[in-house]
N, C-alpha and C positions, 0 to 999 in steps of 0.2 A: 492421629490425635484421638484418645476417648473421652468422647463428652458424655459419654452418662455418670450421672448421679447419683447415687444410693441415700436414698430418702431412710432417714430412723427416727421417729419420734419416741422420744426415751419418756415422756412424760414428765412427772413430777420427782426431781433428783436434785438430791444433793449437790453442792458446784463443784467441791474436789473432787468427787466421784465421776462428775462429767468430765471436769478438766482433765484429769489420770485416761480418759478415756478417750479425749482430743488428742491426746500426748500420744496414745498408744495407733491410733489410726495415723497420728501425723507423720511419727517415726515409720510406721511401712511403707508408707509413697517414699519415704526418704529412700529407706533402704532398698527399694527396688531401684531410685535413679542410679544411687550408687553403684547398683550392682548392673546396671546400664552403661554408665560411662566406664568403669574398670574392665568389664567385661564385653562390652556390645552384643550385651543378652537381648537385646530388641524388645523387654516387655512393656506391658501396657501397663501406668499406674492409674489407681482407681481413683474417683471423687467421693466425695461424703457429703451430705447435706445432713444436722444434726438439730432436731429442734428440741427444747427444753422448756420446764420452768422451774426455777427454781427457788427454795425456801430462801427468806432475807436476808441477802447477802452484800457486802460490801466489796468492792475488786479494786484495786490502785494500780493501774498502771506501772512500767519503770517508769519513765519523767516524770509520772504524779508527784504532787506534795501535798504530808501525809498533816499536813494543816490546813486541808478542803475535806478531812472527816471531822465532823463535830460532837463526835459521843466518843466517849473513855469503855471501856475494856466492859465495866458496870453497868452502863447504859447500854449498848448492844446487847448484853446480856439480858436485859431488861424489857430490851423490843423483841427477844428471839432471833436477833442476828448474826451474822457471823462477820468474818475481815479479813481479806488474803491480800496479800503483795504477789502481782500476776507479769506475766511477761510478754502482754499486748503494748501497743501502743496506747498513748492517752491518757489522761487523771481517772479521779476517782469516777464510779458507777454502780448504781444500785441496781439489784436483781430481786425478784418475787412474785407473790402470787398473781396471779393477772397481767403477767408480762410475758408476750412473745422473745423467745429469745433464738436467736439461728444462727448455728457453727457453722459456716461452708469450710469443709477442709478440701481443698481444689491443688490440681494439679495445673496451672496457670500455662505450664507448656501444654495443656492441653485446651485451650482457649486462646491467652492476649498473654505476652508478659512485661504489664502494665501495670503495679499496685495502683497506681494512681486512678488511673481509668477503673480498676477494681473496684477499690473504693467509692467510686462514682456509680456502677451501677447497680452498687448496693442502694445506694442513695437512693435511684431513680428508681427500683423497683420496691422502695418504701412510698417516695412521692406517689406513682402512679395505683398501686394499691390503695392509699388513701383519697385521689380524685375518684375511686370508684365508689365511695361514702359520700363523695358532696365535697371534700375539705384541698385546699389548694397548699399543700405543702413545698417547702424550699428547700433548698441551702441556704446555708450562712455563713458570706463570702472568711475564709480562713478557721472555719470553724467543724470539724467534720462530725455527721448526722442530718438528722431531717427537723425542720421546725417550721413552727406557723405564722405567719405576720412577722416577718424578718424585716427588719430594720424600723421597725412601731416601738413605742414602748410596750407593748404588747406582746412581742415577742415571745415564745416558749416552745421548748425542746420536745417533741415527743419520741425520737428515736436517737439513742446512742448507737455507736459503733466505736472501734478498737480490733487491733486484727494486728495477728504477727504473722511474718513469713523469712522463711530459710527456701534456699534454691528454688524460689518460685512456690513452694506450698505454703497454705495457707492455714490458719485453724483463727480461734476466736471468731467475732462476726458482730452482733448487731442485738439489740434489745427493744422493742417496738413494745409500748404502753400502751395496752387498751383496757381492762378492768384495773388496773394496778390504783393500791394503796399509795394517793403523790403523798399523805404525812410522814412516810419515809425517806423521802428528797428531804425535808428539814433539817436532819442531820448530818447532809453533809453539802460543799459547794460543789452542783453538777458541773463532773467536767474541768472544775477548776473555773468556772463562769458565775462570777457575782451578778451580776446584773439583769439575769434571766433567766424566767419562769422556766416549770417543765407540764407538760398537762398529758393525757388520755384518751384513746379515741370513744370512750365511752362519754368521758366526761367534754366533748368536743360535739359529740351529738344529742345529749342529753339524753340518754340510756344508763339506768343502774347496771346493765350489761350488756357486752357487745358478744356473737358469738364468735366463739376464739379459732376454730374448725375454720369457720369460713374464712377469716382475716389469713389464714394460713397459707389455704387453697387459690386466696388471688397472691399473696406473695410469691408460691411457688409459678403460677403461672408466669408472672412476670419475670421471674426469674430464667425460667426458662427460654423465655423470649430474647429475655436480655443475653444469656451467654450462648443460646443458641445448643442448650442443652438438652438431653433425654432424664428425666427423673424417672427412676427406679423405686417402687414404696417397697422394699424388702429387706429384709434382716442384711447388714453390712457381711458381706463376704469378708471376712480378716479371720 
């Protein structure tokens, strides 16, 4: 099994230009299983680790409903937004400036193959990144992400996730707020969840800015920890 990770921070990109580019890394782990089990070529497929940020964007899920976005074609337009119908799991989710966002595109035969537990230790290596600031973040039992004062009315979201996978690979991932503009939650129902706030970890510790570099550097550790991987910082071999 190869656990190493090819770490790329693409920066500041476009979403369908990152998505077309999720697409294009996810299709080559495919194509090498394929050409594993038709052939018992024996190769090793690679991981990706993809982190972004991207300009105001809006994403809906397949089961989302498209009556948890609250702005018209005109009003997006208006905030500099954009709007895709995407092929993760989950409702609606805002993306933008000041938001961590991270694609693992994993090859899961080479770790657990477990969405579930997947899912979870994305979770967990949001929570424990954030106990290294001071802040005690949860789940929320049937609710997938990371949030604060769960079951308070106090409650609020600071990390979304959504993730699709075909034969165990993996693409989409996870969106962690730390400088992010929340007057953009306004427009739409996060997640598809009336009843609960979303915040920031800037705005969590009373900083007009968190730095973003660092919040990265303990995610990735944790992550590593958690899958028991090797991260790679070097331009993706594809």
């Amino acid at each position: 099994m190869n656990k190493t990770v090819y770490l790329e921070d693409v920066g500041f990109k476009d979403y369908k230009e990152t998505w077309d580019y999720q697409e294009h890394l996810f299709k080559h782990i495919l194509d090498i299983k394929i050409k594993n089990r038709r052939e018992d070529a024996g190769l090793e497929t690679p991981n990706h680790f993809l982190f972004v940020e991207h300009p105001h964007v809006y994403t809906l899920g397949k089961s989302g409903d498209m009556n948890n976005l609250l702005a018209n074609e005109t009003e997006l337009k208006a905030k500099g937004a954009t709007f895709y119908k995407i092929n993760r799991g989950g409702d609606i989710t805002y993306h933008g400036p000041g938001q961590i966002v991270g694609y693992p595109i994993l090859d899961l035969d080479n770790f657990f193959t477990d969405i579930h537990k997947y899912l979870r230790f994305l979770e967990e290596m949001v929570i424990l990144t954030l106990a290294e600031y001071g802040l005690k973040a949860e789940r929320s039992k049937g609710e997938t992400g990371v949030w604060l004062d769960v079951d308070t009315p106090f409650a609020r979201k600071i990390c979304a996730m959504g993730v699709r996978a075909s034969r165990w690979v993996t693409m989409h991932g996870f969106a962690l707020n730390v400088n992010t503009d929340l007057g953009y939650f306004d427009m739409m129902i996060p997640c598809g969840i009336k009843d609960k706030a979303v915040t920031s970890l800037n705005i969590e510790l009373g900083k007009a800015k968190v730095d973003v570099a660092e919040v990265k550097q303990k995610l990735l550790h944790h992550f590593e920890t958690l899958f028991e991987a090797e991260i790679k910082k070097q331009k993706t071999p594809v």
